[in-house]
N, C-alpha and C positions, 0 to 999 in steps of 0.2 A: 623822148620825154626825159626831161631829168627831175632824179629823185634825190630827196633825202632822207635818209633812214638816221634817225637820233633819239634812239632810245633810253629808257633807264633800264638796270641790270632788271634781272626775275631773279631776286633773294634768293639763296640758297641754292637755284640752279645752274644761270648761265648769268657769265657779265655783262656789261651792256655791248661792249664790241663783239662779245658772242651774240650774241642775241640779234644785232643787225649785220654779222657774219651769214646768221640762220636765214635771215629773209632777204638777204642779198643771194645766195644762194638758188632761190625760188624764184625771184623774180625773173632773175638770170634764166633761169630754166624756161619760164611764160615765153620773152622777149629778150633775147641775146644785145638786141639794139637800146635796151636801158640804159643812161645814165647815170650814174647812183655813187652819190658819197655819204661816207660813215661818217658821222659823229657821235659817239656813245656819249651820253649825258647821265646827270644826277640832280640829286638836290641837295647836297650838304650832307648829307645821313651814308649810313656804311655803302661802302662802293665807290664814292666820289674820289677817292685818289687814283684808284683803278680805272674811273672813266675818263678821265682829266686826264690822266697819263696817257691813253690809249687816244684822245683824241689830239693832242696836241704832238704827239710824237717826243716823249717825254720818258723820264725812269723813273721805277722803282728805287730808295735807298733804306738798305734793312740797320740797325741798331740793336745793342744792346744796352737797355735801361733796368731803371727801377721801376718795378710793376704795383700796383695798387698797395699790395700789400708787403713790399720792401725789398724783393725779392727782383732776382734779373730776370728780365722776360726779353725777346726777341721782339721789336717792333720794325714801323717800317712811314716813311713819309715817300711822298712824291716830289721830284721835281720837274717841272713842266715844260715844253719843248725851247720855249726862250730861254732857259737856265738859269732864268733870275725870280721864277714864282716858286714859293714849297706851298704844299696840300697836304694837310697833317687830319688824320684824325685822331684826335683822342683817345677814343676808345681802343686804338692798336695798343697803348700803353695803361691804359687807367680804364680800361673797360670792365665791364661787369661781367662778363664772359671769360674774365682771366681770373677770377674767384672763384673754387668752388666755393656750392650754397651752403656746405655748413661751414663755412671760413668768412663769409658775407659780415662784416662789422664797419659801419661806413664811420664809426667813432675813429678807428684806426687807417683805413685805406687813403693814400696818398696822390695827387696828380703830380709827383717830382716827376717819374718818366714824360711826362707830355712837356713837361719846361725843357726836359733832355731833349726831346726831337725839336721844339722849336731853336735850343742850342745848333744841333746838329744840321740843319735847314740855315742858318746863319752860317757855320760853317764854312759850306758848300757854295756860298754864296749870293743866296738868296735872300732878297730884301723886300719881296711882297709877300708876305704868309696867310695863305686861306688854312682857319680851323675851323673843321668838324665839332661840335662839343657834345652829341648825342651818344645814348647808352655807355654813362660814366657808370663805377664802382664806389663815386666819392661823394664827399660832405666837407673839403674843406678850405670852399671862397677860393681854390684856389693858390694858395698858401705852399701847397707842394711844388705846385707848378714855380711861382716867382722863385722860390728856394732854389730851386734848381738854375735857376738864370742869377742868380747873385744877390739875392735879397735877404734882408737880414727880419726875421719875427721875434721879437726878444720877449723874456718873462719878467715877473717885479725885480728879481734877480739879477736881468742884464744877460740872460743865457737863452738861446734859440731853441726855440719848444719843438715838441717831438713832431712826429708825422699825425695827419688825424684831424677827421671834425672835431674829436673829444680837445683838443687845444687849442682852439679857438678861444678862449674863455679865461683862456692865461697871457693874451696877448695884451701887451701894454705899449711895445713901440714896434715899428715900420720904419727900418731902415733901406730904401732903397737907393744909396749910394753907390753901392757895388754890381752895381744891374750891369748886365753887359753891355759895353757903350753901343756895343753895334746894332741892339733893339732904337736906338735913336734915331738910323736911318732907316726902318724899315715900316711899313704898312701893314698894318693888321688887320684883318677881316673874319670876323667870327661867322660861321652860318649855325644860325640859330631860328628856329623856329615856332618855339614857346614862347609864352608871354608872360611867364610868372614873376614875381617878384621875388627876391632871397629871401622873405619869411615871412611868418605869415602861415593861416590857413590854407592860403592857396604857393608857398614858399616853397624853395627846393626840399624839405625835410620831409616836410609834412605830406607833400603829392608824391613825390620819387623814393622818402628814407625807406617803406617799406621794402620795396622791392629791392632795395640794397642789403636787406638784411634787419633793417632797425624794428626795435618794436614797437611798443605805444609810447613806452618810455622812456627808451633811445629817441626815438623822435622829438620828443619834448627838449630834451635835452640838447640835440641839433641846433631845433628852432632859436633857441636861447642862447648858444655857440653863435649864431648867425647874425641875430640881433647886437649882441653883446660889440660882436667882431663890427658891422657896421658902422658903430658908433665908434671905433676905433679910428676906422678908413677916412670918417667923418672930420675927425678931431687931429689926425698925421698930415692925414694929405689932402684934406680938403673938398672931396669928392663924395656927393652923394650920390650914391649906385643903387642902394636897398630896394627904389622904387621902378627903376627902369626894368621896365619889360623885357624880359630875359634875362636879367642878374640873378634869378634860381633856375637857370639851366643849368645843370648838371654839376648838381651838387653847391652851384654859387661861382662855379669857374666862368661864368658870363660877368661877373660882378669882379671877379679877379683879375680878368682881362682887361675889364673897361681900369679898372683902378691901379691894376698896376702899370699896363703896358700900352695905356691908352688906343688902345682897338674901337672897333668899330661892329655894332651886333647889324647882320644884317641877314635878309630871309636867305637860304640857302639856294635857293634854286638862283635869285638875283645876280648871286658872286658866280655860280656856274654859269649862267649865261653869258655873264663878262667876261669870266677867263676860256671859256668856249669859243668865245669869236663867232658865235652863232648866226647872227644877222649880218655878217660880212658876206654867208653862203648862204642864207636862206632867200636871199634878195634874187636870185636868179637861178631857185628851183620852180617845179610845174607842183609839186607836190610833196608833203612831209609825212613819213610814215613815223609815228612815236609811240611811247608806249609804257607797261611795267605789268609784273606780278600780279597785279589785280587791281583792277580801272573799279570802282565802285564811289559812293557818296563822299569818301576821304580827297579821294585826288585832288578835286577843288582846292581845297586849304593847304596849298603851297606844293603840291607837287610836280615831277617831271613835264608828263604831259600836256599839264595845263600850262607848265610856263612855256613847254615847246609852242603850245598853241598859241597862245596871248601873240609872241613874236611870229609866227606864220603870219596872225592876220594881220600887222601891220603892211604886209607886203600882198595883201587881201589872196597867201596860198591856202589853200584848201588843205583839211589834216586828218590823217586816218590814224586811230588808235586801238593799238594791239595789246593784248593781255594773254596771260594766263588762266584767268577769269573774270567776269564781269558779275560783279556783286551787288547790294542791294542800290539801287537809285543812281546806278553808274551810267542812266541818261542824263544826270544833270550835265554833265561832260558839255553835254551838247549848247548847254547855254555859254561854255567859255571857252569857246574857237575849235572844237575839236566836229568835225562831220560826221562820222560814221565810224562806228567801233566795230572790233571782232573779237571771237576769242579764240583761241592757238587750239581747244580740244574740241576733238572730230567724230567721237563716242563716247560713251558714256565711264569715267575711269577717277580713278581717286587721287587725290592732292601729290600720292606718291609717286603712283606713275606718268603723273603727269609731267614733275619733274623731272626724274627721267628720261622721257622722250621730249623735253621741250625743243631742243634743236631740232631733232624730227619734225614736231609739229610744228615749229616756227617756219621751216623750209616749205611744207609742202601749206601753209596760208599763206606764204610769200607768193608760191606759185597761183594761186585763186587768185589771191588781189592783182597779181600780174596780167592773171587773163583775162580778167573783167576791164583792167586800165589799157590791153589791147583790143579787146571787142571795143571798147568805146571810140579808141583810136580810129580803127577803122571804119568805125561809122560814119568819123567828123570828114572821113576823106571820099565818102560814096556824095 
């Protein structure tokens, strides 16, 4: 029988080549005569450089940038086994995880580091760039990011405005002349999975500024920075972004993308599937084992699982999904390709130790599913 195991990471525990290490492991153990190749997958959100690299047979590249808050931070891109794709997340550089919360001010914090790693990925040689734009620290369209690749934000002045949502609102011209010519031959591929708009009630300020740090009235402020700025993008370059579906993901850096470096927003799990090569192998396995951290009512709306699934059934394979836990209404799974779910815990144990043992427990329900897929074996042979 051949398998595939193409999982998503378990957050916080294991990555996704761990994870289908852990059940290859088990399986192995059921029936030594298994089949079985890894594919670690993702959907665009943290972990996707990690899976992508691991699946392609590809590297890690570490950098040192400017971090949110103006300061060098350590980041890091992927380059993928061809040598000509990077896989950047954002949030390595411009993440909100690299602020402490009493320093959270998305008026001041910057996406320059994330234009540095797409610099750096240009570099190297790469001329297809997938970015991540999820769990940003920022508020500002973006603006750090182009700076960083060679763009000029000038004030009534004529002088290039500081870092910050807060300067948005001082911008009067958009000079992208000095852009790096080599973004000219390259493909951009945002994975985005929101749909908001850059402002707006339902806008990057307004739904995300809290949890950046903004208050009620930093927020306002934002919203007005965002707007203002639009009308800029609208009137330099020509481009109306405000309204498209994901130009207020993360912080407005979907709207910055599109406008400055003419990218491309697309759902994340889609560009993982494509640079996975996924249905090259899925076409002549018997079975796909997938999976994540917890299969519940969310997975539908664009996650691992489900997109592992979609692609199995075009090749009408059959799909088992594993978790860490199964949450409220995580049969709906069942209406979008996936057959039969499990969960990895064996007794009764909490969120912590579960983590913990999840290689353990991933190994020894590898081995269950293994011996239920050789009892069945040997049925089809009496």
């Amino acid at each position: 029988m051949n398998l595939l195991l193409a999982p998503d990471s378990f957050k916080g525990s294991l990555t996704a080549l761990e994870v289908a290490d852990s059940l290859e492991r088990g399986l192995k153990r059921a029936d030594a005569n298994f089949e079985i190749e890894k594919l670690p997958m993702a959907d665009g959100g943290e972990g996707t450089v990690q899976s992508l690299v691991d699946a392609t047979g590809g590297r890690i590249v570490y950098r040192e940038v400017v971090g949110p808050l103006g300061e060098e931070v350590e980041a890091f891109f992927g380059v993928l086994g061809d040598e000509r794709t990077a896989v950047i997340e954002m949030a390595a550089a411009s993440g909100l995880p690299l602020v402490p919360e009493e320093k959270r001010d998305p008026l001041q914090t910057t996406t320059y580091g994330t234009g540095e790693l797409i610099k750096a990925a240009l570099e190297e040689g790469c001329r297809k760039l997938i970015i991540g734009i999820g769990g940003s620290a920022t508020n500002d369209c973006g603006v750090g990011m182009a700076q960083a690749l060679g763009a000029k934000f000038l004030n009534v002045a004529g002088d290039d405005v500081a870092y910050g949502g807060g300067a948005l609102t001082e911008i009067e011209e958009i000079d992208l002349s000095n852009l790096d010519p080599r973004l000219e031959e390259a493909q951009i591929e945002v994975a985005c999975d929101v749909d908001n708009p850059l402002y707006g009630e339902n806008g990057a300020a307004y739904i995300y500024g809290p949890q950046k740090g903004a208050s009620a009235e930093v927020v306002k402020e934002l919203d007005e920075g965002l707007r203002e700025f639009a009308t800029v993008i609208a009137e330099e370059l020509g481009k109306e972004v405000a309204q498209i579906p994901g130009a207020g993901a993360a912080g407005g850096l979907g709207a910055g993308l599109l406008a400055f470096l003419e990218a491309e927003l697309k759902p994340g799990i889609e560009i993982v599937i494509e640079a996975s090569k996924i249905r090259e192998i899925i076409k002549d396995v018997d079975l796909v084992i997938t999976g994540e951290g917890q299969i519940d009512a969310q997975t539908i709306c664009g996650k691992t699982p489900i997109g592992v699934a979609k692609v199995a059934k075009e090749y009408s394979c059959p799909v088992i999904g594993v978790a860490g836990s199964l949450g409220s209404e995580a049969r709906k799974v069942y209406e979008h390709g996936i057959d039969t779910l499990f969960s990895i815990v064996n007794r009764p144990m909490d969120l912590d130790q579960a983590s913990k043992e999840a290689a353990r427990l991933l190994e020894g329900l590898g081995e269950n599913i293994g011996r239920i897929l050789k009892f069945k074996l040997s049925k089809e042979e009496i």
